[in-house]
C-alpha positions as a printed NumPy array, in Angstrom:
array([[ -1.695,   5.351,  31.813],
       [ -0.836,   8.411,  29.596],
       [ -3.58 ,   9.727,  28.121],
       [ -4.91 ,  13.164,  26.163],
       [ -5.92 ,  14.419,  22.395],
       [ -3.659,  14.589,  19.725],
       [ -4.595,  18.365,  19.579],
       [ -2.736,  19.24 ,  22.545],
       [  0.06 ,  16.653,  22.391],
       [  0.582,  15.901,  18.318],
       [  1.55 ,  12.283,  17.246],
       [  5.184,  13.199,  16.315],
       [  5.753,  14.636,  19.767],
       [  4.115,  11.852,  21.424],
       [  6.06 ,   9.18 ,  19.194],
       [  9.486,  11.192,  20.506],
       [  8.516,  10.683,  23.985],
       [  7.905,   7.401,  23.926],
       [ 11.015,   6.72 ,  21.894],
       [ 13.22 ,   8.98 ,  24.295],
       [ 11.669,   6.97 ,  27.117],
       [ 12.796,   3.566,  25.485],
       [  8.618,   2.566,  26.075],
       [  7.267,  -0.308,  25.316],
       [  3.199,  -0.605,  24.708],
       [ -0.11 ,  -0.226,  22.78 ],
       [ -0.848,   3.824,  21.463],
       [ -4.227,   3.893,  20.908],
       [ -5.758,   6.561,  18.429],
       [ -9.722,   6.809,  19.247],
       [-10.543,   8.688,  15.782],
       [-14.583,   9.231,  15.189],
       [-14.351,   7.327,  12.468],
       [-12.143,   4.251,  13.283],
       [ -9.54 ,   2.914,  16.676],
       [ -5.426,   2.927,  15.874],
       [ -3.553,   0.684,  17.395],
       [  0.581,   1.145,  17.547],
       [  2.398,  -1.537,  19.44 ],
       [  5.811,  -0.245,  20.666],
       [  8.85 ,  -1.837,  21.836],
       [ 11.658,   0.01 ,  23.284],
       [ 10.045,   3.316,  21.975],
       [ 10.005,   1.457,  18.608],
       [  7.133,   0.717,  16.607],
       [  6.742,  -2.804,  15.731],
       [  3.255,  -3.452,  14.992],
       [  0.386,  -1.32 ,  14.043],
       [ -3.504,  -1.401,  12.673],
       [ -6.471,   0.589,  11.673],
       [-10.054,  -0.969,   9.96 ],
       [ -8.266,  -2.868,   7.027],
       [ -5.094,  -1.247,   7.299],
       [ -1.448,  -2.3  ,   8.566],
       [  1.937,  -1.887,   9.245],
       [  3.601,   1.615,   7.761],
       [  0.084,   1.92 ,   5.822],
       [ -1.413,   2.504,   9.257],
       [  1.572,   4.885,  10.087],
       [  0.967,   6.792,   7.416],
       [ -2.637,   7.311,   8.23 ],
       [ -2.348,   8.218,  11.615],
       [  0.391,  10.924,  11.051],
       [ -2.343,  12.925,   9.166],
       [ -4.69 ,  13.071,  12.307],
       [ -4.766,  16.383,  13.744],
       [ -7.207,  15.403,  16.58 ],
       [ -8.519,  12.459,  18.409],
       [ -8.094,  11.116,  21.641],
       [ -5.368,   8.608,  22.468],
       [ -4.048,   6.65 ,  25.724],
       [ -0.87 ,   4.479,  26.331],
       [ -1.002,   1.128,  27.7  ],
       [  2.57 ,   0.33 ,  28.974],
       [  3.435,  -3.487,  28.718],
       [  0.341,  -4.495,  26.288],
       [  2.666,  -6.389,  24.139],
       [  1.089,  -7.983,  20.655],
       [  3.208, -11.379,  18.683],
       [  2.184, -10.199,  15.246],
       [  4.963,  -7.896,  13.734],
       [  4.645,  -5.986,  10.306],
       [  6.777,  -3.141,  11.18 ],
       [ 10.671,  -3.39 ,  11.253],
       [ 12.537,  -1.169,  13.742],
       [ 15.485,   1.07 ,  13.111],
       [ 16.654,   4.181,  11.919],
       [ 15.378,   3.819,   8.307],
       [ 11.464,   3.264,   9.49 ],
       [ 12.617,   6.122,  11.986],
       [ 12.955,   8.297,   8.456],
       [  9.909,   7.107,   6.878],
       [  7.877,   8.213,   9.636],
       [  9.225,  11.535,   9.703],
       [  8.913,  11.719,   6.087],
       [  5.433,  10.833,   6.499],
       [  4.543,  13.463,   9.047],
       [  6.441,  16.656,   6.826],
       [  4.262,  14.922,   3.637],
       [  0.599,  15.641,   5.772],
       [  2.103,  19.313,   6.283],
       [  1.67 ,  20.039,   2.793],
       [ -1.984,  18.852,   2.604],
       [ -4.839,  20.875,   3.172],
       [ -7.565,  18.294,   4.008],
       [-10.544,  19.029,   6.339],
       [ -9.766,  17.87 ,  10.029],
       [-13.631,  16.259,  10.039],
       [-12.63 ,  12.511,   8.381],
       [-16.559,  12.107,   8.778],
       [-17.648,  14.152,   6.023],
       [-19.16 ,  12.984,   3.195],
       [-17.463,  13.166,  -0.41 ],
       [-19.528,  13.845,  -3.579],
       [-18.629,  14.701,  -7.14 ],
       [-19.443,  17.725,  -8.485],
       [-20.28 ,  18.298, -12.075],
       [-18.3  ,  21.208, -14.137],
       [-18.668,  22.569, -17.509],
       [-14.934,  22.926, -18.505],
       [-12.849,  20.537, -19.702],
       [-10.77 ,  19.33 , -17.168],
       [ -7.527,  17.407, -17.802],
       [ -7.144,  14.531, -15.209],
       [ -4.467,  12.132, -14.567],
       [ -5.213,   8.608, -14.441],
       [ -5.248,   8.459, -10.912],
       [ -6.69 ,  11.754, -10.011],
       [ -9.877,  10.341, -12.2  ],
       [ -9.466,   6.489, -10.304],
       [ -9.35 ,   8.77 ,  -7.047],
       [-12.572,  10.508,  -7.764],
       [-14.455,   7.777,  -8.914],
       [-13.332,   6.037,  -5.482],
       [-13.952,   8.799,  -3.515],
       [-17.377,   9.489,  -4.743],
       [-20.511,   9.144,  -1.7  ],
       [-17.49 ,   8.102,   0.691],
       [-16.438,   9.623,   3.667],
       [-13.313,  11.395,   4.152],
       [-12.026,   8.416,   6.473],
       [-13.635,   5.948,   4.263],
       [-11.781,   6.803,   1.18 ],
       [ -8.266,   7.107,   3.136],
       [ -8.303,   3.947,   4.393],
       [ -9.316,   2.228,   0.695],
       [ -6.883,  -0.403,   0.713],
       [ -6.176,   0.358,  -3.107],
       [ -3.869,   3.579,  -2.937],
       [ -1.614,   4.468,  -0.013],
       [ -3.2  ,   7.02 ,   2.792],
       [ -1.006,   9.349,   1.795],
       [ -1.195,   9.332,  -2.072],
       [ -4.876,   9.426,  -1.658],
       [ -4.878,  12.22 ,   0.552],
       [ -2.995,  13.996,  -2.135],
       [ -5.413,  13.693,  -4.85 ],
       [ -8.08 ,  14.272,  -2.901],
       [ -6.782,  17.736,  -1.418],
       [ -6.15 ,  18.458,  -5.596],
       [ -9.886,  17.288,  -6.341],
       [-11.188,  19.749,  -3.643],
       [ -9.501,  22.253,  -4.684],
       [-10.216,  22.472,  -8.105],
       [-13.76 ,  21.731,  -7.2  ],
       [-14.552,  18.386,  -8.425],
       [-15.153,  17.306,  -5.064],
       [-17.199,  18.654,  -2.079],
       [-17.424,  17.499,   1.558],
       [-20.308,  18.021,   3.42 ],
       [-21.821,  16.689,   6.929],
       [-23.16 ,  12.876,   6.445],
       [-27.21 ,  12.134,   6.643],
       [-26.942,  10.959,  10.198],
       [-29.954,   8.606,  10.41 ],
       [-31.451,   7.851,  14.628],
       [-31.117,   4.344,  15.161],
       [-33.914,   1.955,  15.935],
       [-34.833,  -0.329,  18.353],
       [-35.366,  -3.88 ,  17.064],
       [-35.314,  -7.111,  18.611],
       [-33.091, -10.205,  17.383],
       [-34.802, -13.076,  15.662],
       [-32.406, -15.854,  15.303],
       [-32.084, -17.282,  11.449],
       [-30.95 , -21.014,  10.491],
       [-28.448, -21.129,   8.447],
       [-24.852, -20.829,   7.795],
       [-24.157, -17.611,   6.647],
       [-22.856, -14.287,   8.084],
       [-22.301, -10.68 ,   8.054],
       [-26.177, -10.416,   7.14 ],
       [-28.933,  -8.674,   8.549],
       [-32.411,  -9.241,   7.934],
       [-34.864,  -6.23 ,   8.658],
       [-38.115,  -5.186,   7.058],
       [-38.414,  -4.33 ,   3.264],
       [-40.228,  -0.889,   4.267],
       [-37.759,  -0.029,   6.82 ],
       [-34.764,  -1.009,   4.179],
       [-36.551,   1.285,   1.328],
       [-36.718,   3.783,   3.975],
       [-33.256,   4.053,   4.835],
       [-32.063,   3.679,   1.272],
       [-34.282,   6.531,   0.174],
       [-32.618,   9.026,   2.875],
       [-29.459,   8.086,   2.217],
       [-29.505,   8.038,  -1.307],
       [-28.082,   4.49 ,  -2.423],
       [-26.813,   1.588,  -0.91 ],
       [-26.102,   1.083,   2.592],
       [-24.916,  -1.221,   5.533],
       [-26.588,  -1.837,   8.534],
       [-24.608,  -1.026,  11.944],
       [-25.854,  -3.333,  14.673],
       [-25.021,  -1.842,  18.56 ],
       [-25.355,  -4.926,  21.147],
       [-24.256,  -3.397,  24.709],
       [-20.513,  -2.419,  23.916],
       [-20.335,  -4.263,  21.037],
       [-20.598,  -3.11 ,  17.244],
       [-20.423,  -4.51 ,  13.844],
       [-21.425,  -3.678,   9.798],
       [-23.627,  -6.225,   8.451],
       [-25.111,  -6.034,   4.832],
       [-28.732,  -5.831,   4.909],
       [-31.716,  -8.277,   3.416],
       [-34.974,  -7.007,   3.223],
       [-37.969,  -9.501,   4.182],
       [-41.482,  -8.794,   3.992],
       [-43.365,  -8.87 ,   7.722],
       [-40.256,  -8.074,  10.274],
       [-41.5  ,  -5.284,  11.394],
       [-39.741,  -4.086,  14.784],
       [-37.324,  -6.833,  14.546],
       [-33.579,  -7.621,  13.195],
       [-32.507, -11.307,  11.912],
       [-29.216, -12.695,  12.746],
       [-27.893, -15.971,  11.724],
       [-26.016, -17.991,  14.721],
       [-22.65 , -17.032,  13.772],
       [-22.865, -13.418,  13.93 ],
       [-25.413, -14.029,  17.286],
       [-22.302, -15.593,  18.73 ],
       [-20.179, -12.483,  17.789],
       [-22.315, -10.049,  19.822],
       [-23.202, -12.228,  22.415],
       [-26.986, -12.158,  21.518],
       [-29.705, -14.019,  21.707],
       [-33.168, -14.327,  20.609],
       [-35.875, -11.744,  22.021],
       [-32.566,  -9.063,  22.925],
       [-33.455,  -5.596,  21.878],
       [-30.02 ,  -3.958,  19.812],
       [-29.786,  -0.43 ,  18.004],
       [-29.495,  -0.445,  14.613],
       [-28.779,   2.398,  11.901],
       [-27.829,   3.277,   8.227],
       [-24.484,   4.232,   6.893],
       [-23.048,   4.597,   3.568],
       [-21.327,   2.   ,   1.921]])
């Protein structure tokens, strides 16, 4: 298995290689923030994904990464497809790679994005001010992979917006998790998690607004929006489906922690 950090070995270089070598296979991309996933076949790219992202959206994401781990699996083979091979996607991604060299992000995806007020009257484009408003109490990585604008026309605005100093990026709150243990909720919903009102005003009050809740069950993790109940102190409410997800049950002790919507 070929493995190393894109800081040694850079995507574009790696992508040659494998194309040179006719490879077929999965390129993983383990970024802090997220997992890329590039399915190759013959050294082409044929299908690829990251959080809510895919195809040459994903692509276009990736080629802005400057560091991160990454292996090869040769022969993981995948039936979905949103990527056509041949010499013009060939282009694209090169064109996509010389487009990062012209923007001057910071390498951390993990920091934070806020707004910063200024007494002159700046004159904003429509979609520098659609950018900011997007952009504002999100994390780098959060606010590339929107889903609304492209990864790369994003990253473009936002390198502007820092610039001119409408927008700062500083280090996240980083809030320690806490051990609670599962209580198992009837009912039919899912993606919600139940935890104590003082331990929800608590978190809300260091991070400063609205949050979701990131549940860790052995090597499994997942975002769930949180409800706060009165008396659940020391303990984290799941409704069957999402028990069935991470493979809990009732009385199991998970981590669970804060981060920014």
């Amino acid at each position: 298995m070929l493995s190393g950090n894109l800081a040694e070995f850079p995507l574009l270089r790696l992508f040659e290689t494998l194309m040179g070598a006719a490879r077929g296979g999965a390129l993983w991309i383990e970024h802090p923030q997220f997992a890329g996933c590039i399915y190759l076949q013959g050294g082409h790219p044929v299908h690829a994904e990251a959080g809510s992202l895919c195809g040459l959206e994903t692509l276009e994401l990736l080629a802005g990464i400057r560091s991160a781990p990454f292996r090869f699996e040769s022969g993981a083979q995948t039936q979905q497809r949103s990527i056509a091979p041949g010499l013009e996607t060939h282009q694209l991604i090169l064109h996509q790679f010389e487009a990062w060299k012209e923007i001057e992000l910071p390498d951390n995806w993990g920091l934070l994005l806020q707004t910063r007020p200024t007494s002159s009257q700046t004159q904003l484009s429509p979609l520098e001010v659609r950018v900011l408003a997007l952009a504002d109490s999100k994390s780098l990585a959060q606010i590339l992979m929107n889903g609304q604008l492209t990864p790369l026309e994003t990253a473009q605005v936002l390198a502007k917006l820092l610039r001119m100093g409408l927008l700062e990026a500083s280090l996240q709150r980083t809030v320690p998790p806490e051990r609670l243990v599962v209580l198992s909720l009837y009912g039919g919903e899912q993606g919600v998690a139940v935890i104590d009102v003082d331990l929800f005003v608590h978190w809300q009050t260091l991070l400063g607004g609205p949050f979701l809740l990131r549940v860790r069950a052995k090597t499994q993790e997942i975002s769930l929006r949180p409800e706060p109940r009165i008396q659940m102190q020391g303990r984290l409410g799941l409704f069957e489906r999402d028990l069935r997800r991470l493979r809990l049950s009732r009385g199991m002790r998970v981590e669970a922690w804060p981060e920014l919507v």
